[in-house]
N, C-alpha and C positions, 0 to 999 in steps of 0.2 A: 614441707615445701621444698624443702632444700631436696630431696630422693625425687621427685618431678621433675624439677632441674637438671640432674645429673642423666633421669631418662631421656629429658626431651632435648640432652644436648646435643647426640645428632643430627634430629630433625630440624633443628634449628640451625645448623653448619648446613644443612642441605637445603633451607632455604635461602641461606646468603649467599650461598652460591648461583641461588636459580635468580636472585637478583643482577650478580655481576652478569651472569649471563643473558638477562633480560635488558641490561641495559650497553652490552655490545651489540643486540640487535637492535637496538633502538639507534644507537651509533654509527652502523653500518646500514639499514634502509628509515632514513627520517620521516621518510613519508607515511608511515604506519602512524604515525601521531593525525596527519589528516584526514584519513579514513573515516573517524567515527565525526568528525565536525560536518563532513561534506555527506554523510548517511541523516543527519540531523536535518541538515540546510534541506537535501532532496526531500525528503518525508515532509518536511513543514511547508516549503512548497507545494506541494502534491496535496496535502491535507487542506491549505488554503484553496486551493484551484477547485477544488469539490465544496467547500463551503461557499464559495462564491457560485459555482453551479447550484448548489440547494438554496439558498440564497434566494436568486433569479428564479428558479421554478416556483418557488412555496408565494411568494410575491406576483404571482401572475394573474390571480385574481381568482376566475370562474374557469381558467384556463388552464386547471393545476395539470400534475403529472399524469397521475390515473384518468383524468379527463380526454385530456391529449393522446394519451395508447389509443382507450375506448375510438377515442374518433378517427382515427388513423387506421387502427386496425376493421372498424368498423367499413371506412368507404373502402379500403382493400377487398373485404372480401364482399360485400356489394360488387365494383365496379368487376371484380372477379365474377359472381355470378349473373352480374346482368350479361355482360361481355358470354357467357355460354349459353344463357338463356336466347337471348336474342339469335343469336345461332344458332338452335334448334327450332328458333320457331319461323326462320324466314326462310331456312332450307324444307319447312313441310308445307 
């Protein structure tokens, strides 16, 4: 135990150093301590704002999501092909 110690005593002098060092930057820009609380806050926000989005869609009844595409993209390309149909057949 004691010959571990004696190897690992540099690397242990060169982590307390990377301490003092770690904590004159933390001294000189404080704001790095906000960083990860205000990354926490936005995510949880963001993550609630889409649960309340899925939320309201899965609660819609017969009106779910994939229903809603379907019928959407459905009169789309309907009102699409009536709109060229119709013009082909009133100019012959």
């Amino acid at each position: 135990m004691v010959v571990i110690l004696l190897a690992l005593c540099r690397r242990i002098g060169v982590i307390i150093e990377l301490f003092y060092e770690a904590a004159k930057c933390l001294t000189s820009v404080p704001v790095l301590l906000i960083q990860p609380v205000w990354l926490i806050l936005t995510r949880t926000v963001f993550l609630l704002y889409w649960t309340v989005v899925y939320a309201y869609i899965t609660t819609l009844g017969s009106f779910g999501l994939l229903h809603l595409i379907v019928t959407v993209y459905s009169q789309l390309c309907l009102s699409h092909f009536r709109g060229s149909y119709l013009a082909t057949t009133t100019s012959a």
